[in-house]
C-alpha positions in Angstrom: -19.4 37.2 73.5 -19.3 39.1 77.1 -19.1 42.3 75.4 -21.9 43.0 72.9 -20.6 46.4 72.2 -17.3 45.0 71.1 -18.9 42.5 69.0 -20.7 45.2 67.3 -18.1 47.3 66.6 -19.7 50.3 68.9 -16.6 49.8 71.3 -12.7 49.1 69.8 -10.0 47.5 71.6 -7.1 50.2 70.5 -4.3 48.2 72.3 -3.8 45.4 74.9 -1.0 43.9 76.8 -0.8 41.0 78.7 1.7 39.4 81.6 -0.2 35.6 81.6 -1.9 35.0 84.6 -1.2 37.9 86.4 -2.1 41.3 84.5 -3.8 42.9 81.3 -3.8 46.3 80.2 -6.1 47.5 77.8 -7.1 50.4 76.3 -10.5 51.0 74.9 -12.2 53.6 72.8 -16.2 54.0 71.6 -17.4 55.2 68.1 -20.3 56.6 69.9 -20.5 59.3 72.4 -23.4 57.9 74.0 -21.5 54.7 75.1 -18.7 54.8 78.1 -16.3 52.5 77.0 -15.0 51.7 80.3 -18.3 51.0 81.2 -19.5 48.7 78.6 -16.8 46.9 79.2 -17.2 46.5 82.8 -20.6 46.1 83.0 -23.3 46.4 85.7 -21.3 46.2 88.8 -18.5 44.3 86.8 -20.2 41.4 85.8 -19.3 41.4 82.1 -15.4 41.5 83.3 -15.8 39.7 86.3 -16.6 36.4 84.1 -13.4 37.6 81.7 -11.2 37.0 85.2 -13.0 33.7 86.5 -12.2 32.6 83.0 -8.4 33.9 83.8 -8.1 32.2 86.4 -8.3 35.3 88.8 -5.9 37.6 86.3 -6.2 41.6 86.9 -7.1 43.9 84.2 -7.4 47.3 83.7 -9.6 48.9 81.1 -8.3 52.2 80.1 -10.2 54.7 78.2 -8.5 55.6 75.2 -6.7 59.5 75.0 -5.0 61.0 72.1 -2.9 63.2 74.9 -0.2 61.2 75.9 -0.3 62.5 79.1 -3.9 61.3 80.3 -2.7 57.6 78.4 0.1 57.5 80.1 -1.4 58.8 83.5 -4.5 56.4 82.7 -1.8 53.6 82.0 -0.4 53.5 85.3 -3.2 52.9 87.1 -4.3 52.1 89.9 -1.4 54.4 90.7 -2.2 58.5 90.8 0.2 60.5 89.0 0.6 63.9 90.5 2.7 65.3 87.1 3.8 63.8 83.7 6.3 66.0 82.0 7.3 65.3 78.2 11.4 65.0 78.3 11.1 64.1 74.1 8.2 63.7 72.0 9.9 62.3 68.8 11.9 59.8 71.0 8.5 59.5 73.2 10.2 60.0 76.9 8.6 61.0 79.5 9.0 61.7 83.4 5.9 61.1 86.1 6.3 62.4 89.4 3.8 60.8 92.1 3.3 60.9 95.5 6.0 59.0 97.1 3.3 56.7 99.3 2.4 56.1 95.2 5.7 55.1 94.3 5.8 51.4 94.7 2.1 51.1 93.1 3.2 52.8 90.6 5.8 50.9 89.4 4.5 47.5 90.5 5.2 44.3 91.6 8.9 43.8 90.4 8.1 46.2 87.6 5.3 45.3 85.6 2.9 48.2 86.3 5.1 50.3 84.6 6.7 47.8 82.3 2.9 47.1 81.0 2.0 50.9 81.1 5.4 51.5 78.5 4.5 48.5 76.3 0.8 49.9 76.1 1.9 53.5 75.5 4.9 53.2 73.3 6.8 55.2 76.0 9.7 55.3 77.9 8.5 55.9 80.9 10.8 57.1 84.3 8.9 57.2 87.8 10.4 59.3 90.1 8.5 60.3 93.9 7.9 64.1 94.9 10.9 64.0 97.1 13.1 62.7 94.3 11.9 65.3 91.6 11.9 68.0 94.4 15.8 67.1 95.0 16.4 67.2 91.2 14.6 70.0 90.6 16.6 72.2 93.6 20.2 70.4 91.8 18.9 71.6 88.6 18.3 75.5 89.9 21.8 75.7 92.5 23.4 74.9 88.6 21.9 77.5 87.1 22.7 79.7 90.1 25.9 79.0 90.0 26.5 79.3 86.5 25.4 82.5 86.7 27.3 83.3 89.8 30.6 82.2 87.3 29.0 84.4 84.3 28.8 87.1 86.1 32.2 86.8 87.9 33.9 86.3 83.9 32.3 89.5 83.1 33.7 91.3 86.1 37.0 89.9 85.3 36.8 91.0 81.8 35.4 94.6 82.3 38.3 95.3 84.4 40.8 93.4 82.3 39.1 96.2 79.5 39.3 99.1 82.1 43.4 98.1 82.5 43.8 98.2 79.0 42.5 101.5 79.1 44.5 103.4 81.4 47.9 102.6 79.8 
């Protein structure tokens, strides 16, 4: 066994996905405080994962520590990308939206996909990467709409107030 601390139940594989021969995902969590479980899985200088990858014939993986928040998972999941902002569009449906820096954009999502296709399986959730620019765009589309909608509110309420003052006077 590579990993003692697995073997002894000190360290728990809570999920792992896999693309063969190319990338594997894992998240990992320890029963005892005292033991990273990044680390024990890694090992001094990598050594313990390093033979893991000669056995895959060269395949990546990232160990990710384990978070109830889905935030930090998700954020965790996408790595080697940074995430600059995860916001939660619907917990039940378990949606979210992570805005990264846009030289982060195409690490993020991956080689046709799969950093962020393996982040969703691994997370259980729907995942939508969008750059700062993009989010910055649809957050000033989202305020001119509420501008103007209060622009036409307030122009209705002009309109009926003097429609009322007409009334009125007759």
């Amino acid at each position: 066994m590579e990993i003692p601390e697995i073997y002894e139940g000190l360290v728990v594989i809570k999920d792992i996905v896999r693309e063969a021969g190319d990338r594997t995902k894992l998240t990992v969590m320890s029963k005892n405080s005292m033991v990273d479980p990044v680390g024990a899985c890694v090992g001094m200088k990598g050594t313990r994962v390093q033979s893991i990858v000669r056995e895959l014939k060269g395949e990546r993986i990232d160990i990710i520590p384990w978070s109830e928040d889905p935030r930090v998972l998700i954020a965790k999941a996408l790595s080697p990308a940074v995430v600059e902002s995860i916001g939660i569009n619907d917990e039940e449906e378990k949606s979210a939206i992570v805005v990264v820096n846009d030289q982060q954009l195409s690490l993020a999502i991956g080689k046709r996909g799969q950093n962020v296709r393996l982040a969703m399986r691994l997370t259980g959730w729907d995942i939508e990467i969008v750059s700062e620019t993009e989010y910055n765009k649809m957050r000033r589309g989202e305020i001119e709409m509420q501008l103007e909608n209060l622009q036409n509110k307030s122009a209705e309420e002009r309109a009926k107030k003097e429609a009322e003052g007409e009334g009125d006077s007759a």
